[in-house]
Each structure stands twice: as structure tokens, then as C-alpha cells.
Kinemage of the C-alpha trace (Angstrom):
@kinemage 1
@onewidth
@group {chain A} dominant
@subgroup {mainchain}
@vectorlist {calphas} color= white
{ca unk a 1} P -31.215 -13.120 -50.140
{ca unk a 2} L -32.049 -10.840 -53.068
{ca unk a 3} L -33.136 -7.580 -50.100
{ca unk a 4} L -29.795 -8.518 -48.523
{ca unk a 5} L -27.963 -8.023 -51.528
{ca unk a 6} L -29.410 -5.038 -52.471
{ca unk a 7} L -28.521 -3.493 -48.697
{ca unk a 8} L -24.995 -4.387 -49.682
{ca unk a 9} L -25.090 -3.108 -53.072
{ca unk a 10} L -26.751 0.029 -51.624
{ca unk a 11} L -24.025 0.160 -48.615
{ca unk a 12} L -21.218 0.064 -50.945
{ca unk a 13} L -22.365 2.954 -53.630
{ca unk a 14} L -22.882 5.324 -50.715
{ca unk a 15} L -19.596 4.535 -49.068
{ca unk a 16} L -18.004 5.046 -52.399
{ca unk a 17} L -19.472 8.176 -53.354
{ca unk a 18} L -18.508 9.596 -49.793
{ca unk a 19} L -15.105 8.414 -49.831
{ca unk a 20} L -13.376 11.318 -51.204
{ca unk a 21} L -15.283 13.831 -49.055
{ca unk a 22} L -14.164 11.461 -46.246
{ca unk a 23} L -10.296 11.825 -47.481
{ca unk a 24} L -10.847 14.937 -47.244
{ca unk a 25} L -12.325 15.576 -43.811
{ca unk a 26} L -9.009 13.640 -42.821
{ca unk a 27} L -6.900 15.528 -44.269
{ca unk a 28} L -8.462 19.089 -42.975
{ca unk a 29} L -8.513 17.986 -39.042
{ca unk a 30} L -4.569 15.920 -40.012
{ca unk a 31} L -3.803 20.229 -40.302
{ca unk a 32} L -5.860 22.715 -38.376
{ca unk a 33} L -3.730 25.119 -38.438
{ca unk a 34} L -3.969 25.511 -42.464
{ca unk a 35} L -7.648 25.124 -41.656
{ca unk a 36} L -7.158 28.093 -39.689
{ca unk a 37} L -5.718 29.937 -41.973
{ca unk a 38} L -8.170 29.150 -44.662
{ca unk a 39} L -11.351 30.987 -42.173
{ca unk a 40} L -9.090 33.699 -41.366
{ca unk a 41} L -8.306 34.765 -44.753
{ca unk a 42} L -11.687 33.622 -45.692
{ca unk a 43} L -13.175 36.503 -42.934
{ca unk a 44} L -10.790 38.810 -44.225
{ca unk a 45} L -12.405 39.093 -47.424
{ca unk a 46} L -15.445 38.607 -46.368
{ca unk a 47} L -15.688 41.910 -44.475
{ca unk a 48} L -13.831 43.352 -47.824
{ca unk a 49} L -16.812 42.108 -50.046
{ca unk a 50} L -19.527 42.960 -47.183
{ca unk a 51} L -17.806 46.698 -46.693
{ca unk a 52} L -17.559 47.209 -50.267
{ca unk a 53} L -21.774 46.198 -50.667
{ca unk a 54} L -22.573 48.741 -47.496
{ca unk a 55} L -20.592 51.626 -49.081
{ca unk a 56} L -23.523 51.011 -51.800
{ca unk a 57} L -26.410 50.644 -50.204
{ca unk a 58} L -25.614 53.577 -47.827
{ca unk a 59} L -24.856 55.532 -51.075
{ca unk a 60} L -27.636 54.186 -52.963
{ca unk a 61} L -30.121 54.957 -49.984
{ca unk a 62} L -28.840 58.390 -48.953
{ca unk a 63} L -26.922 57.613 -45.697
{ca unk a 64} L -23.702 58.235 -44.214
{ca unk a 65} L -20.844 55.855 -42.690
């Protein structure tokens, strides 16, 4: 049937366009501990970045550490 078809057709280009965001889902939870790493490092510099913004605005607005 032609609605059948297109359910296929429509199944198929959204499994394909997910696939390589599905490869890689596998491979981050095939290594948590390099997904560790990844937030770790990632907080790190995050509180760099969100020290380095405070240090302005407290300068910009007049205030102390």
C-alpha cells in the first residue's frame, strides 16, 4: 500500500540520519571512564571561564572577591 510504503520510506531516513549519533552513544557508554574524564576536564574549565567573567563583573560593578 502506497501509506505503507511511505511509513517505511519514512522509518528508514530517520534511522539513517540517527545512526551515527547512535554509534556514537555506543561508543561513549563502551568507555565511561574517558567519558569521565571528558566532564571533569570539561568542569575544570568551566569554573576557569566562569571565574575569569566574575572577576569582571565584580570589577565592572564596583565589588570585591
Amino acid at each position: 500500500s502506497g501509506y505503507g510504503d511511505l511509513k517505511k520510506s519514512l522509518a528508514d531516513l530517520v534511522l539513517k540520519e540517527f545512526e551515527g549519533m547512535r554509534k556514537k552513544r555506543e561508543e561513549l557508554v563502551a568507555d565511561p571512564k574517558r567519558v569521565e574524564m571528558w566532564m571533569r576536564d570539561g568542569g575544570a574549565k568551566a569554573r576557569k571561564t566562569a571565574e575569569e567573567v566574575l572577576k569582571r563583573v565584580r570589577a565592572a560593578v564596583g565589588t570585591r572577591e
